[in-house]
PyMOL CGO cylinders between C-alpha atoms (Angstrom):
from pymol import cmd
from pymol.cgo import CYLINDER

trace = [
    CYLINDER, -27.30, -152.83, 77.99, -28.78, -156.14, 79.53, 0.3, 1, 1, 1, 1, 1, 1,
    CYLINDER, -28.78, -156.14, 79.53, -31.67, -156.31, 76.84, 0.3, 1, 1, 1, 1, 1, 1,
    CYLINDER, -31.67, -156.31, 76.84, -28.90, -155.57, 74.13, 0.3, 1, 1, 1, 1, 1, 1,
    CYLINDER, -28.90, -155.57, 74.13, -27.18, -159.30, 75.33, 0.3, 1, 1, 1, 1, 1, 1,
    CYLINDER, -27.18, -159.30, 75.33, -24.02, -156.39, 76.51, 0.3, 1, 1, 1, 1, 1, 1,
    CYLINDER, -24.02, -156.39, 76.51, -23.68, -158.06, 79.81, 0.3, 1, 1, 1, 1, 1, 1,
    CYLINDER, -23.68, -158.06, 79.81, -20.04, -157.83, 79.22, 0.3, 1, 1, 1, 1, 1, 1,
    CYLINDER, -20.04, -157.83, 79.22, -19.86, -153.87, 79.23, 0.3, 1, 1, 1, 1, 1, 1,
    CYLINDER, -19.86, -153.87, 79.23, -22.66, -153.84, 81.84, 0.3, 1, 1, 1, 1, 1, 1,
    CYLINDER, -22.66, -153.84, 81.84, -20.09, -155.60, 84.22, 0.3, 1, 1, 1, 1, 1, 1,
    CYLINDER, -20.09, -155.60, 84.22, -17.13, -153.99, 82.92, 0.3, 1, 1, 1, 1, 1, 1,
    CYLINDER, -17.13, -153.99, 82.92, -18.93, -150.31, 83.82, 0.3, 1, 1, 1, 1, 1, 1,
    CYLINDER, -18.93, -150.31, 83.82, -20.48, -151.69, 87.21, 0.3, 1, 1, 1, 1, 1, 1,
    CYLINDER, -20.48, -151.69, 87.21, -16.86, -152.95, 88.35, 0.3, 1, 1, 1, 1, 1, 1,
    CYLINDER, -16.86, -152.95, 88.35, -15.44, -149.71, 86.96, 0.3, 1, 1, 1, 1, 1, 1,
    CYLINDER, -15.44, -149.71, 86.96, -18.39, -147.60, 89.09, 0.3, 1, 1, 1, 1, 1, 1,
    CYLINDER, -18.39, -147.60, 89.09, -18.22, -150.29, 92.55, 0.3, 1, 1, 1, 1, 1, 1,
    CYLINDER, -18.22, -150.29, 92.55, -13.96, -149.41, 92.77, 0.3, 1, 1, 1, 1, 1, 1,
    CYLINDER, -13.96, -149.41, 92.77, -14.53, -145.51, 92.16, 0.3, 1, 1, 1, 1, 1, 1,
    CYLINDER, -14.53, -145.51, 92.16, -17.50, -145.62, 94.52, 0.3, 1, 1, 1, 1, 1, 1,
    CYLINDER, -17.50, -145.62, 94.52, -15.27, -147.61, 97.17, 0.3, 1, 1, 1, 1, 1, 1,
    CYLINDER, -15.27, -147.61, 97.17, -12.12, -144.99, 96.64, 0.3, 1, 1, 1, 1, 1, 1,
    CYLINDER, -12.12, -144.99, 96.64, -14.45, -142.32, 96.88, 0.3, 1, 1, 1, 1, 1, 1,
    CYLINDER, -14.45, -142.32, 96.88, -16.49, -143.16, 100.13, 0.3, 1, 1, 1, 1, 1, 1,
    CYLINDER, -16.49, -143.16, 100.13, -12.60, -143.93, 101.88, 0.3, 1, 1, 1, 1, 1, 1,
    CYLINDER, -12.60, -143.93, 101.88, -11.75, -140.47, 100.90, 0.3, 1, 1, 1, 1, 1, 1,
    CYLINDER, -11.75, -140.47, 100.90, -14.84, -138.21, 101.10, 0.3, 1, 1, 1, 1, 1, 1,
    CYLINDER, -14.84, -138.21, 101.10, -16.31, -140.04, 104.24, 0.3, 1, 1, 1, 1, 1, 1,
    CYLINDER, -16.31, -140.04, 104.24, -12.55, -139.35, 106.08, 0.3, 1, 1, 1, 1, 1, 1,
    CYLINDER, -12.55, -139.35, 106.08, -12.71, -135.63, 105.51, 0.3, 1, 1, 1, 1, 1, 1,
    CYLINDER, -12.71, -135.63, 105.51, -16.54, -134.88, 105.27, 0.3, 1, 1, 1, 1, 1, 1,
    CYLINDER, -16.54, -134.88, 105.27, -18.68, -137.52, 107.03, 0.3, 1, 1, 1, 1, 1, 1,
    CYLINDER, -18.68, -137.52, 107.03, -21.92, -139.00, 105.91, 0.3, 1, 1, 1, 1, 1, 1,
    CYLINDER, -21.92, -139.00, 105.91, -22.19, -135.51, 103.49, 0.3, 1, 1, 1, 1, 1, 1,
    CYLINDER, -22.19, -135.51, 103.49, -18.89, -136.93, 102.31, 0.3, 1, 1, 1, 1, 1, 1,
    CYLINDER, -18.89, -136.93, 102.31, -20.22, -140.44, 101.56, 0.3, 1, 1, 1, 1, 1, 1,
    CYLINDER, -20.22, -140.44, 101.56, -23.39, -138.84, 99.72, 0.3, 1, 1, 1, 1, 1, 1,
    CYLINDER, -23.39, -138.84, 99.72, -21.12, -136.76, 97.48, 0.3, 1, 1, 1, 1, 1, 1,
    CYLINDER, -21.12, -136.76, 97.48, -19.07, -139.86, 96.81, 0.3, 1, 1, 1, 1, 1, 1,
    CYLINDER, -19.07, -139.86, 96.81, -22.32, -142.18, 95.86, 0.3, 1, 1, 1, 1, 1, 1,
    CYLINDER, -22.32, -142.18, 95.86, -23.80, -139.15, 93.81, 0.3, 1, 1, 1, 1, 1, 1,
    CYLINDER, -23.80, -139.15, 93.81, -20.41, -138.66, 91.59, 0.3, 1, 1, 1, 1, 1, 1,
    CYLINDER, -20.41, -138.66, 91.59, -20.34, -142.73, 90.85, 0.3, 1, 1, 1, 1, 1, 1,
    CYLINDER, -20.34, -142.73, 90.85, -23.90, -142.16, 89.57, 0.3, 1, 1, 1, 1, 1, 1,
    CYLINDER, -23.90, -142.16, 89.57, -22.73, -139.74, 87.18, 0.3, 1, 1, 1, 1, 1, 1,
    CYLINDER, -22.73, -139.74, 87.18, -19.36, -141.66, 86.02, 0.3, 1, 1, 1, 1, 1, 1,
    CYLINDER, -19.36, -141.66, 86.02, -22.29, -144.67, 85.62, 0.3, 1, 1, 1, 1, 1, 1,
    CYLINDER, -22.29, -144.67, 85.62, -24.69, -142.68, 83.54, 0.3, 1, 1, 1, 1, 1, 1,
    CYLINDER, -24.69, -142.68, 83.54, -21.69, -141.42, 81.11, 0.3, 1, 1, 1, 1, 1, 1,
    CYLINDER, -21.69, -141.42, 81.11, -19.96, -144.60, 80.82, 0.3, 1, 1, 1, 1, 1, 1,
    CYLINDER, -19.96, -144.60, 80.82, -23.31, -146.05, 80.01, 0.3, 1, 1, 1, 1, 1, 1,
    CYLINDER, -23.31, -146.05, 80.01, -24.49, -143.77, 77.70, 0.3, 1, 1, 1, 1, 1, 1,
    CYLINDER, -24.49, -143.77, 77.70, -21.32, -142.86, 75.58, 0.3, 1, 1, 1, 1, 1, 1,
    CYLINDER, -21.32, -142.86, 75.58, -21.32, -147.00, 75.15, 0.3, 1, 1, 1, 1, 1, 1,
    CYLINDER, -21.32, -147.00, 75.15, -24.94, -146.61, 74.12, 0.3, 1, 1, 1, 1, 1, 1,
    CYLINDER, -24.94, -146.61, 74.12, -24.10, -143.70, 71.58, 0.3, 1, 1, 1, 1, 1, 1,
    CYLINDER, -24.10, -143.70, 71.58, -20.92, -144.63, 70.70, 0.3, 1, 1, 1, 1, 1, 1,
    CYLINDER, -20.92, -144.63, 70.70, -23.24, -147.73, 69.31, 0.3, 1, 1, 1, 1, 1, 1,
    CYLINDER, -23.24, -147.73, 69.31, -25.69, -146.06, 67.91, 0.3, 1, 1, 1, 1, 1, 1,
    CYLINDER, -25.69, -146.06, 67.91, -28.17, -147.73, 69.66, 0.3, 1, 1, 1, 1, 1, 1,
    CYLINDER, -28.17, -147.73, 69.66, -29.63, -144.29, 71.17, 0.3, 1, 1, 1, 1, 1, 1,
    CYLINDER, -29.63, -144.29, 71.17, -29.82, -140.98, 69.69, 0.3, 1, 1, 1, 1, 1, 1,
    CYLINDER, -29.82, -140.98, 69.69, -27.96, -138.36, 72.01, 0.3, 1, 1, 1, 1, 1, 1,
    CYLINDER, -27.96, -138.36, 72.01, -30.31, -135.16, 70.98, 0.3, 1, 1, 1, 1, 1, 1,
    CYLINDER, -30.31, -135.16, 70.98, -33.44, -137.11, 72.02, 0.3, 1, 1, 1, 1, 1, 1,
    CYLINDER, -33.44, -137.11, 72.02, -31.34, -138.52, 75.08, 0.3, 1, 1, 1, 1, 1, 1,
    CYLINDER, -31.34, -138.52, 75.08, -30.78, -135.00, 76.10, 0.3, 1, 1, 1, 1, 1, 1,
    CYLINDER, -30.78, -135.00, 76.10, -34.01, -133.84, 75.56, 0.3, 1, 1, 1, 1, 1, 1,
    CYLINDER, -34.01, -133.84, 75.56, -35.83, -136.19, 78.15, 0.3, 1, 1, 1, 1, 1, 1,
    CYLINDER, -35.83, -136.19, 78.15, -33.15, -135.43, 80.88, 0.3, 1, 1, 1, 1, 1, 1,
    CYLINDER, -33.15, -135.43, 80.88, -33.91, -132.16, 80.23, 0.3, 1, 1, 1, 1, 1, 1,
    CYLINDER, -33.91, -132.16, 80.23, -37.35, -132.89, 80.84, 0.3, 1, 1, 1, 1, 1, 1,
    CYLINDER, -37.35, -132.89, 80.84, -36.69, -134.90, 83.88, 0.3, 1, 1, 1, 1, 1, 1,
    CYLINDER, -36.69, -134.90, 83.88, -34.31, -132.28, 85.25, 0.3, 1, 1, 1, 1, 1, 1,
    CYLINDER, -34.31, -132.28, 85.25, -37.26, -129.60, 84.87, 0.3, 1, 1, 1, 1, 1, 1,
    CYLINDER, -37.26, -129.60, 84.87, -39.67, -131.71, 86.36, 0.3, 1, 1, 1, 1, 1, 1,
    CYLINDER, -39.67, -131.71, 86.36, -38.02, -132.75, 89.07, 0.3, 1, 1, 1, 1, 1, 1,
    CYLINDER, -38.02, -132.75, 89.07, -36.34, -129.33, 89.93, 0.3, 1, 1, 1, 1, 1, 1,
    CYLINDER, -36.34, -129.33, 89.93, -39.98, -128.12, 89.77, 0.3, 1, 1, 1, 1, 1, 1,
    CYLINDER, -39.98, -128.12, 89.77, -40.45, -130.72, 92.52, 0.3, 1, 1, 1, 1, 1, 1,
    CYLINDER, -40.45, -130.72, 92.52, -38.15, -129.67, 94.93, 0.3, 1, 1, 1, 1, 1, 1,
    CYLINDER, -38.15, -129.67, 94.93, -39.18, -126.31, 94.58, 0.3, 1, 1, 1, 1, 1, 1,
    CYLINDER, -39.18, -126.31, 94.58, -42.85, -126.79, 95.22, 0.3, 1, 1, 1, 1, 1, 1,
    CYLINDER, -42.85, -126.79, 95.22, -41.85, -129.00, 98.01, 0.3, 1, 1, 1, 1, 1, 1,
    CYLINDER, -41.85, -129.00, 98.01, -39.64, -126.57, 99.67, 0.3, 1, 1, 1, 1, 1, 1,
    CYLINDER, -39.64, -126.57, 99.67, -41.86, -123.57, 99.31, 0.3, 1, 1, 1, 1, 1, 1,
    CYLINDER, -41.86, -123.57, 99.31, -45.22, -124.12, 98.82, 0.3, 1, 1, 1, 1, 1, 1,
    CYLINDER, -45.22, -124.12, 98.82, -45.98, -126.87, 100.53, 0.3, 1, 1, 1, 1, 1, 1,
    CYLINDER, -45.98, -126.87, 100.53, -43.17, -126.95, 103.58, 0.3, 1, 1, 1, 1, 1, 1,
    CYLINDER, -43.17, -126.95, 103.58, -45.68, -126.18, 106.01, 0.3, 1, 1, 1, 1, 1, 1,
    CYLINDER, -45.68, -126.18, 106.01, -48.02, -128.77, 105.09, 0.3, 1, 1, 1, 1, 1, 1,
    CYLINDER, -48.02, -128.77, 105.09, -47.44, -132.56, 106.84, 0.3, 1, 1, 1, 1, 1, 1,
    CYLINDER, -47.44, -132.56, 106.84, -44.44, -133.91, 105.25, 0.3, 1, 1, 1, 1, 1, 1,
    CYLINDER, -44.44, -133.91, 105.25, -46.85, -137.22, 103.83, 0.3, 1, 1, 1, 1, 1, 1,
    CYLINDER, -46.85, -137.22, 103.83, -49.61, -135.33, 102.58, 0.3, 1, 1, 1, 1, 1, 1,
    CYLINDER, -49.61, -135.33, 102.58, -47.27, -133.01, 100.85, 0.3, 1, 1, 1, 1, 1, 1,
    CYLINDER, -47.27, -133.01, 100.85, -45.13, -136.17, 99.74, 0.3, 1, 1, 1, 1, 1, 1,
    CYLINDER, -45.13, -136.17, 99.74, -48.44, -137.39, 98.40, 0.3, 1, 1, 1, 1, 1, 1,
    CYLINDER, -48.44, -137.39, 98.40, -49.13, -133.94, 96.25, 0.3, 1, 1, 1, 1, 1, 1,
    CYLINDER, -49.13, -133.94, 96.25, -45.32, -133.74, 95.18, 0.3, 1, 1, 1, 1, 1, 1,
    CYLINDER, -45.32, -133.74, 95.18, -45.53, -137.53, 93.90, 0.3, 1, 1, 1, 1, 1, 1,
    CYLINDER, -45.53, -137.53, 93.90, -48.95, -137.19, 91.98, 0.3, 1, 1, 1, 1, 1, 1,
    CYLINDER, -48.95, -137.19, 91.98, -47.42, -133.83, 90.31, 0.3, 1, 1, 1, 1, 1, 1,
    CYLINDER, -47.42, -133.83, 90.31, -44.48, -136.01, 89.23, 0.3, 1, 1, 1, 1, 1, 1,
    CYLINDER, -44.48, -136.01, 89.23, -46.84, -138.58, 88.00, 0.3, 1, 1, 1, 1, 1, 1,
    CYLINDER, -46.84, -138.58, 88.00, -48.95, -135.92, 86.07, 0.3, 1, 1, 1, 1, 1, 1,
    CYLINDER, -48.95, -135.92, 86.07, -46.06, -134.12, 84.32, 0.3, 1, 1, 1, 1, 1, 1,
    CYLINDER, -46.06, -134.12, 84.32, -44.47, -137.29, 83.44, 0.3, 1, 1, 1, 1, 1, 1,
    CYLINDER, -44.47, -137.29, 83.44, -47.70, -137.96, 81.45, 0.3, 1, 1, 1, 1, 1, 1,
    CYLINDER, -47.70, -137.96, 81.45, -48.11, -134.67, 79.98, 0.3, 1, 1, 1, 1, 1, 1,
    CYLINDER, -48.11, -134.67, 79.98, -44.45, -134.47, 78.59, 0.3, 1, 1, 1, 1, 1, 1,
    CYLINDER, -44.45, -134.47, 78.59, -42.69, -137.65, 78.56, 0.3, 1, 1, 1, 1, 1, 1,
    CYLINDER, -42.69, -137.65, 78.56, -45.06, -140.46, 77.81, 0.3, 1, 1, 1, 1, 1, 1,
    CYLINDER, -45.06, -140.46, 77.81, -46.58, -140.96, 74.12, 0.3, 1, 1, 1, 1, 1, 1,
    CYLINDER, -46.58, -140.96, 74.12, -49.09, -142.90, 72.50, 0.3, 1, 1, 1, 1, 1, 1,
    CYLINDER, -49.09, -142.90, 72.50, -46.71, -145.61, 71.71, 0.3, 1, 1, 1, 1, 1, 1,
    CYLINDER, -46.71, -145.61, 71.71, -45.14, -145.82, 74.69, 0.3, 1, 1, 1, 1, 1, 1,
    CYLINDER, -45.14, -145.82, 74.69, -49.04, -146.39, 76.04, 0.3, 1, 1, 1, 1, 1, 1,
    CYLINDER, -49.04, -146.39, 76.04, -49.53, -149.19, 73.60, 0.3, 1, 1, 1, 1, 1, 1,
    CYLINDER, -49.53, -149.19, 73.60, -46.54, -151.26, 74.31, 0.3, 1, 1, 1, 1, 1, 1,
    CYLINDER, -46.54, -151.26, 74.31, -46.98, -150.95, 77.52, 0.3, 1, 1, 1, 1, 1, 1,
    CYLINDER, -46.98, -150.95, 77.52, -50.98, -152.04, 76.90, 0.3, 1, 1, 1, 1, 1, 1,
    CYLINDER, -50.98, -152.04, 76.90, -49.62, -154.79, 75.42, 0.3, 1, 1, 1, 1, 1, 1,
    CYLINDER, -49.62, -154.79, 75.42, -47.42, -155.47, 77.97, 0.3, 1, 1, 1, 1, 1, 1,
    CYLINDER, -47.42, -155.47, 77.97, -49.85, -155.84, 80.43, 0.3, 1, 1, 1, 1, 1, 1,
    CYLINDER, -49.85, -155.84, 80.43, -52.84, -158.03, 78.60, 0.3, 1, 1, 1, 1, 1, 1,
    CYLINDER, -52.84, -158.03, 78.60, -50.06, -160.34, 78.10, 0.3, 1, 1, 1, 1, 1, 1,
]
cmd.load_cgo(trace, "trace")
């Protein structure tokens, strides 16, 4: 929204997000604890990521099918993550199996996310 020169709406959603975040943690951290506080930080993420992107469609300025199709892809890949972490590799050391779940990551975000323009901008991003 920044690199749209929507610094307005990026405000108005962040104030919008830091007051539900502060009701929240009061409330959930009371009754549940630090689980409670976690709960309350995780639902402000996902009042931030609609707000942001029904602006963003609302606009036009990103086309929801494609939207939904790369946090599909994310979800998937990530999910597979915490799978192989859990299961496959739980009795490994917790760094070395860090290091195997990270390069995975990095691997499948290659394979299925990243395409040839999205390598040449950011080519040209870097030789700059």
């Amino acid at each position: 929204i920044t690199s749209l020169d929507k610094q307005k709406y990026n405000s108005l959603f962040l104030g919008i997000g830091a007051i539900v975040n502060l009701f929240l943690m009061s409330s959930m951290s009371y009754f549940l604890g630090i689980k409670g506080a976690a709960w309350a930080n995780g639902i402000t993420l996902v009042i931030l990521f609609f707000l942001y992107n029904s602006f963003l469609i609302s606009r036009n300025y990103i086309n929801p099918l494609m939207t939904m199709k790369y946090y599909g892809y994310f979800t998937v890949i990530s999910l597979t993550c915490i799978v192989m972490n859990n299961t496959v590799l739980s009795s490994l050391n917790w760094l070395f199996s860090s290091a195997i779940v990270s390069i995975f990551y990095l691997i499948s975000i290659l394979i299925f996310v990243i395409k040839k323009d999205d390598l040449r901008i950011i080519k040209e991003m870097i030789s700059k």
